[in-house]
C-alpha positions as CSV (number, residue, x, y, z in Angstrom):
1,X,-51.6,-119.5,-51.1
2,X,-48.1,-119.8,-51.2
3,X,-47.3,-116.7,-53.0
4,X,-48.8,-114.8,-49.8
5,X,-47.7,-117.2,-47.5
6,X,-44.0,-115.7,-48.1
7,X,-45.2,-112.6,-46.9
8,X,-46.6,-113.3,-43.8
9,X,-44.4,-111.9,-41.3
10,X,-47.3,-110.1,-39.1
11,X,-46.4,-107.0,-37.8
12,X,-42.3,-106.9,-37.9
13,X,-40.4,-104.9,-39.8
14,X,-38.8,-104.9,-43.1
15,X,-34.9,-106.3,-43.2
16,X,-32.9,-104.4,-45.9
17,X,-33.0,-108.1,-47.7
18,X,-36.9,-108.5,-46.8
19,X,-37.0,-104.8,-48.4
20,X,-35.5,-105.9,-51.4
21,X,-37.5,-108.6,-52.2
22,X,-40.8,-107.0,-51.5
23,X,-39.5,-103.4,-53.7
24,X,-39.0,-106.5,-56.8
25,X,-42.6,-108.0,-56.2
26,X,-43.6,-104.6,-56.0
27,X,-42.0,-103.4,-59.8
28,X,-43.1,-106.6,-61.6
29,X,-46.4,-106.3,-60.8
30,X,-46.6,-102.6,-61.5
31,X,-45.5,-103.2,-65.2
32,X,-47.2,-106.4,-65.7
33,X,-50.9,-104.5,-65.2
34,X,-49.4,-101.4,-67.3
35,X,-47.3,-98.7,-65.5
36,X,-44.6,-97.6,-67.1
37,X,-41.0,-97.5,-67.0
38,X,-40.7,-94.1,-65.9
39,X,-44.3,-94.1,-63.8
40,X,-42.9,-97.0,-62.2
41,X,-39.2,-96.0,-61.7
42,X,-40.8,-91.9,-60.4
43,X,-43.0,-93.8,-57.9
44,X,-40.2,-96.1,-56.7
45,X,-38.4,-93.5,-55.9
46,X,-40.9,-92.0,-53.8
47,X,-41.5,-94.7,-52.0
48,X,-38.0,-94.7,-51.0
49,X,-37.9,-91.5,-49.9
50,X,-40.9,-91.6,-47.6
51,X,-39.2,-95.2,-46.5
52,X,-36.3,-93.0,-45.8
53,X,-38.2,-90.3,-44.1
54,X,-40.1,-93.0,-41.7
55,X,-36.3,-94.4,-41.0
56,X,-35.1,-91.3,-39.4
57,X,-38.1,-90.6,-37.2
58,X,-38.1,-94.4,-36.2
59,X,-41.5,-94.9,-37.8
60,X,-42.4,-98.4,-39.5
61,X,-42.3,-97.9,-43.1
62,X,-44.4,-101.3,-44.3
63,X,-47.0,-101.3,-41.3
64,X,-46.9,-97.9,-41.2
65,X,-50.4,-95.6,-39.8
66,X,-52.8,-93.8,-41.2
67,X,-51.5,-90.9,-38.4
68,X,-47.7,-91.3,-39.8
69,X,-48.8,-91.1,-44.0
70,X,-50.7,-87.8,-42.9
71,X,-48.3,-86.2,-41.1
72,X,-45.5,-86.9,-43.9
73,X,-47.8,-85.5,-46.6
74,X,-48.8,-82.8,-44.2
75,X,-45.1,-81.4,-43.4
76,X,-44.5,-82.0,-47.5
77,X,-47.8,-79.6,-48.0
78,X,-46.1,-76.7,-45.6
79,X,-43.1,-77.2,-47.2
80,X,-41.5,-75.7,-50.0
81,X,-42.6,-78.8,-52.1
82,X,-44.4,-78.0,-55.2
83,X,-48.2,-79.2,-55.3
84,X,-47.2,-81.8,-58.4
85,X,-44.2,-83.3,-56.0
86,X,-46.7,-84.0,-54.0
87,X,-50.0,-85.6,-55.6
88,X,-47.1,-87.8,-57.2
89,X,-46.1,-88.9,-53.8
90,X,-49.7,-89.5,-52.6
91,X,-50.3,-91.3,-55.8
92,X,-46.9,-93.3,-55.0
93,X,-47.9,-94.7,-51.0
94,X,-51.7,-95.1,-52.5
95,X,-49.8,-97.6,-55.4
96,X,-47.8,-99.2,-53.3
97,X,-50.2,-99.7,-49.9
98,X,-53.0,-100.8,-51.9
99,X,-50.8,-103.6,-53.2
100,X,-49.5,-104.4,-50.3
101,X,-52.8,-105.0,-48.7
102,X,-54.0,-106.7,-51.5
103,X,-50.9,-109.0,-51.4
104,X,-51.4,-109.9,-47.1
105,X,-48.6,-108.0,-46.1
106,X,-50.7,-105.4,-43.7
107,X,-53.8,-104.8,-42.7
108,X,-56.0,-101.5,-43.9
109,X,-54.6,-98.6,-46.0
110,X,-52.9,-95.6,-44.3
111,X,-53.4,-93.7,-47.6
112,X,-57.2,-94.3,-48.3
113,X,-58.6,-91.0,-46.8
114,X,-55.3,-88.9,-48.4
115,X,-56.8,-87.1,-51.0
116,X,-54.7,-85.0,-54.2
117,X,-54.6,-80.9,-54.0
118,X,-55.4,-78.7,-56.8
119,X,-53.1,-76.5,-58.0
120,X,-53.0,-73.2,-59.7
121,X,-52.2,-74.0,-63.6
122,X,-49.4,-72.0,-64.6
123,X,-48.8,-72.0,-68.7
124,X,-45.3,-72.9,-69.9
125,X,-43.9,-70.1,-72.2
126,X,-43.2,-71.4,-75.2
127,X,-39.7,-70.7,-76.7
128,X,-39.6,-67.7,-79.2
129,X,-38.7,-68.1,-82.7
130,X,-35.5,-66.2,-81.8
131,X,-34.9,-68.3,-78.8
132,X,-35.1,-71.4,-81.2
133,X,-33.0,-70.1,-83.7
134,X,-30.2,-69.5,-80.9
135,X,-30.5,-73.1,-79.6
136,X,-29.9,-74.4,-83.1
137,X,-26.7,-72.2,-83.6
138,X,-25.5,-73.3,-80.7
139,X,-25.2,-76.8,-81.8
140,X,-21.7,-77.5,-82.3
141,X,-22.6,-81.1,-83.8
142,X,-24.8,-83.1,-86.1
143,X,-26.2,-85.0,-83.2
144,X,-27.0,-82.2,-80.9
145,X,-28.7,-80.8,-84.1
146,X,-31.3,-83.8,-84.6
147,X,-31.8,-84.0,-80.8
148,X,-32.8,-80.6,-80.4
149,X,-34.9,-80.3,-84.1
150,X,-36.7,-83.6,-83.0
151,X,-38.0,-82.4,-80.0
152,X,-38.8,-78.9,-81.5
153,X,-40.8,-80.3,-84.4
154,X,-42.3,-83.4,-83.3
155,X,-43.5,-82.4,-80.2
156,X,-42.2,-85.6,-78.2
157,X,-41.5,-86.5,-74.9
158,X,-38.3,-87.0,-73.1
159,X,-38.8,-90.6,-72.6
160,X,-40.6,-91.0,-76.4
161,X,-36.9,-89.7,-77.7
162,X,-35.0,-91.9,-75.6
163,X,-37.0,-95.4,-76.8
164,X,-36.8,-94.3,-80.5
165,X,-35.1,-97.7,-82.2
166,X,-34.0,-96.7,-85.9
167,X,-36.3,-99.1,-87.3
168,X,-39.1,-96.9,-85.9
169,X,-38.6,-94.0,-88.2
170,X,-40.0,-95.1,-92.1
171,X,-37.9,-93.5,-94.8
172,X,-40.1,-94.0,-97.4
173,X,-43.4,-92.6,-95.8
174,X,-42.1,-89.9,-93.5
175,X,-43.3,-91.6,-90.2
176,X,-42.2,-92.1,-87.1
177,X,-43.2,-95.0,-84.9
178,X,-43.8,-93.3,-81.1
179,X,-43.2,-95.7,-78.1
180,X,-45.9,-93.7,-75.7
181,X,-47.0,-93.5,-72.1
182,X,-49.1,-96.6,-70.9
183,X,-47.3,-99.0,-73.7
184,X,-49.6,-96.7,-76.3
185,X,-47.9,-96.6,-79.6
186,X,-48.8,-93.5,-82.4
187,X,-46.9,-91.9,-85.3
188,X,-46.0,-88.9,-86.7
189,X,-44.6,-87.1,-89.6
190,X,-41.9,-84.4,-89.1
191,X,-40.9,-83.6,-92.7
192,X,-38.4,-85.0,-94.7
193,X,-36.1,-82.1,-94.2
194,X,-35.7,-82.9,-90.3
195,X,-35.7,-86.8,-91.9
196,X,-32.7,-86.0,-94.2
197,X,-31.0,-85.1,-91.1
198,X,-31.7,-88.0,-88.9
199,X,-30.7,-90.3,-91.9
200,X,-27.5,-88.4,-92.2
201,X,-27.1,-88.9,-88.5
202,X,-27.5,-92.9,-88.3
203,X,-25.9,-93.6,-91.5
204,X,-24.6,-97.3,-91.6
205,X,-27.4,-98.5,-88.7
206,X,-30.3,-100.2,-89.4
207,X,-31.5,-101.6,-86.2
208,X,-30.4,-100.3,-82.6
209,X,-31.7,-96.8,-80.4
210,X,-31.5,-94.2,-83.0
211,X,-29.8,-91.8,-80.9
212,X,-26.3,-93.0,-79.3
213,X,-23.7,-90.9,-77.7
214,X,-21.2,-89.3,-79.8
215,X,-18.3,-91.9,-80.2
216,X,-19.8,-94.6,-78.4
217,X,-22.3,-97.6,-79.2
218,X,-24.2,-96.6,-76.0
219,X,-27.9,-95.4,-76.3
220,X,-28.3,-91.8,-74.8
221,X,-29.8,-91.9,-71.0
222,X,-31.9,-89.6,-69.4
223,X,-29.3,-88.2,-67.5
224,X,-26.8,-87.6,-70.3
225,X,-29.7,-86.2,-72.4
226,X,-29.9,-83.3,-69.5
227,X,-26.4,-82.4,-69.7
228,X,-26.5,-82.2,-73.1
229,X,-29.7,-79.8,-73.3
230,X,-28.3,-77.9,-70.4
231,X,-24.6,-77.3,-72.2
232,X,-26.7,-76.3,-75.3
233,X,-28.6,-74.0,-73.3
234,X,-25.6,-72.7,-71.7
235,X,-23.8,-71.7,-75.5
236,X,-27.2,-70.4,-76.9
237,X,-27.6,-67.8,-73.3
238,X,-31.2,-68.8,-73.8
239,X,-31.9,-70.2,-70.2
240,X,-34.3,-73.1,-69.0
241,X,-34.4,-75.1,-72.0
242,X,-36.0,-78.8,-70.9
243,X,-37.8,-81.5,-72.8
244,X,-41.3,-80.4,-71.8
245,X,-40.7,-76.8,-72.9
246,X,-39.8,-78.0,-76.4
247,X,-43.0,-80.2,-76.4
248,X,-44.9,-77.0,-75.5
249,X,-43.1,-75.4,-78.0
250,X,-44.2,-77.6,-80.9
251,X,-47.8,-78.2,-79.7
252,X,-48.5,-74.4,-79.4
253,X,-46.6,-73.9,-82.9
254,X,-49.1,-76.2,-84.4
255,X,-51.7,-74.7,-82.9
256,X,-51.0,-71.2,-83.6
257,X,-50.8,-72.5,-87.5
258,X,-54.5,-73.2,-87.3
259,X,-53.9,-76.8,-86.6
260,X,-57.0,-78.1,-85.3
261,X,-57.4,-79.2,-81.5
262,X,-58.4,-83.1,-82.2
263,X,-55.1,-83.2,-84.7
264,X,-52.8,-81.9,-82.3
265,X,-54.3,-84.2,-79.3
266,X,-53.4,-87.1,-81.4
267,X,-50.0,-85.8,-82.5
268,X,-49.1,-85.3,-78.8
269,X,-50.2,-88.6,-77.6
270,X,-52.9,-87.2,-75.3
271,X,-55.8,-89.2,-73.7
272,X,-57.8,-86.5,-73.6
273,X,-58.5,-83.1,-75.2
274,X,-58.5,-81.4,-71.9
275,X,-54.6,-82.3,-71.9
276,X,-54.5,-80.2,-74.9
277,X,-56.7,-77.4,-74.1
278,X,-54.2,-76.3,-71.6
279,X,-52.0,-75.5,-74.3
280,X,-54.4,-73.9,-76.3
281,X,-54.8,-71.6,-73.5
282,X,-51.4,-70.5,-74.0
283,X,-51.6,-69.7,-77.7
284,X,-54.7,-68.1,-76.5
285,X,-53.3,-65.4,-74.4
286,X,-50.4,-64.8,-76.4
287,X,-52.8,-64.0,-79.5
288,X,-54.9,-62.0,-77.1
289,X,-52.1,-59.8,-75.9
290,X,-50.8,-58.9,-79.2
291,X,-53.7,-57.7,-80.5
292,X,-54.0,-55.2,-77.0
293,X,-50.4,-54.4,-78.2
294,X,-51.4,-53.1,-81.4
295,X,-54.7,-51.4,-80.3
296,X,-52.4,-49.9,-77.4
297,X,-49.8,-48.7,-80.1
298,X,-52.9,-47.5,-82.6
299,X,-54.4,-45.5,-80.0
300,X,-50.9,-44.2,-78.9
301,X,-50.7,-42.8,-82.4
302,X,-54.0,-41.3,-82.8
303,X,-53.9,-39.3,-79.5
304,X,-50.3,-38.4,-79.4
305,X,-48.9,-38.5,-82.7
């Protein structure tokens, strides 16, 4: 009773300090029944910008309508906002309202009858061999080597790189220990030659985030991690590099070898095999179009000469 109690202060606004405390209830209870990190710290963020958005129209943000969560998501729809930006917003307000009903702090949820909107599916290229081969000659060091070979072969995410400790990766056996969405943990087994490389690279550490910024003790960020890609990017002339396009990269590699679909779902960490399909589209088309390119270059020769 007294844990809602606090919250009890009917239909007035939040204070900046009242804010505060209500955004930290808010984040521990998030990861305590399983968001993660960077679920968590995208939907914060969010939240604070339709916060913000309700501050300059001099709407209530905490007590907010029904009427008022529409109409943002409505303007955000006929906006140049793409339809992901947007399902993560609704999925943001729905997080945060439904908590904040459950908890006492307001009455109904303005976000109940919002629904998510489709949108068209749009494969991710993956990058050619020759685009591949230019990224890794544009490395100038041994760290921006492993970074960018890790991500090519293993297929990881952006965050799964960033929470790699060196006591995850097994010499002996070849495995890596992945540190997954949802707090779900799986391995996998990029080769000793790609191994042989990382070992070179954290010689003299045992313990600690295997990849730290050149010269420093300090883990690589997110944000650092960007500016690096994008400066590699910029020397290779290879253009929109990102952590997700690698990811495609490897996953359609794999599957292109003949790697079955079940295999790859559980290298990439998916929950389900519709996840993966997607990318199997992609390997799809591209095998589909190559073989109209030879049929197209055949018949070229037969009728022409």
């Amino acid at each position: 009773m007294g844990w809602r109690k606090k919250w009890h202060w009917g239909e007035r606004e939040l204070t900046p300090a009242r804010w505060e405390a209500v955004r930290d209830a808010y984040r521990v209870h998030s990861l305590a029944t399983g968001k993660s990190p960077e679920t968590l710290s995208t939907y914060l963020r969010h939240i604070e910008a339709f916060r913000s958005w309700c501050d300059e129209r001099h709407e209530r943000f905490l007590h907010t309508s029904k009427t008022t969560a529409e109409t943002h998501i409505a303007e955000m729809l006929t906006s140049d906002y793409a339809r992901s930006t947007v399902n993560t917003r609704v999925s943001a307000l729905k997080s945060f309202y439904r908590w904040a009903l459950a908890e006492g702090m307001r009455k109904g949820d303005p976000c109940r009858d919002i629904r998510m909107h489709k949108e068209a599916v749009v494969p991710r290229q993956p990058l050619t061999a020759r685009e591949c081969r230019c990224l890794i000659d544009a490395c100038d060091t041994l760290f921006e080597r492993v970074v960018v070979l890790t991500f090519l072969i293993t297929g990881i995410r952006r965050a799964e790189l960033l929470r790699l400790q060196v006591e995850d990766v097994d010499w002996r056996t070849g495995q890596m220990l992945i540190h997954g969405k949802g707090l779900r943990q799986r391995h996998v087994m990029p080769g000793f030659d790609l191994l042989k490389l990382l070992r070179e690279y954290a010689t003299g550490r045992s313990q600690g985030s295997l990849f730290l910024w050149p010269g420093t003790r300090r883990a690589v960020s997110r944000s650092s991690l960007g500016r690096l890609l994008h400066d590699i990017e910029r020397r290779a002339g290879t253009g929109n590099v990102f952590p997700h396009r690698f990811r495609h990269t490897a996953l359609c590699g794999l599957l292109a070898d003949g790697t079955d679909l079940l295999s790859v779902s559980v290298i990439a960490g998916h929950e389900s095999l519709d996840t993966t399909r997607l990318y199997l589209k992609t390997v799809e088309e591209a095998r589909a179009l190559r073989q109209q390119r030879r049929y197209g270059d055949g018949l070229m020769q037969r009728l022409v000469g």
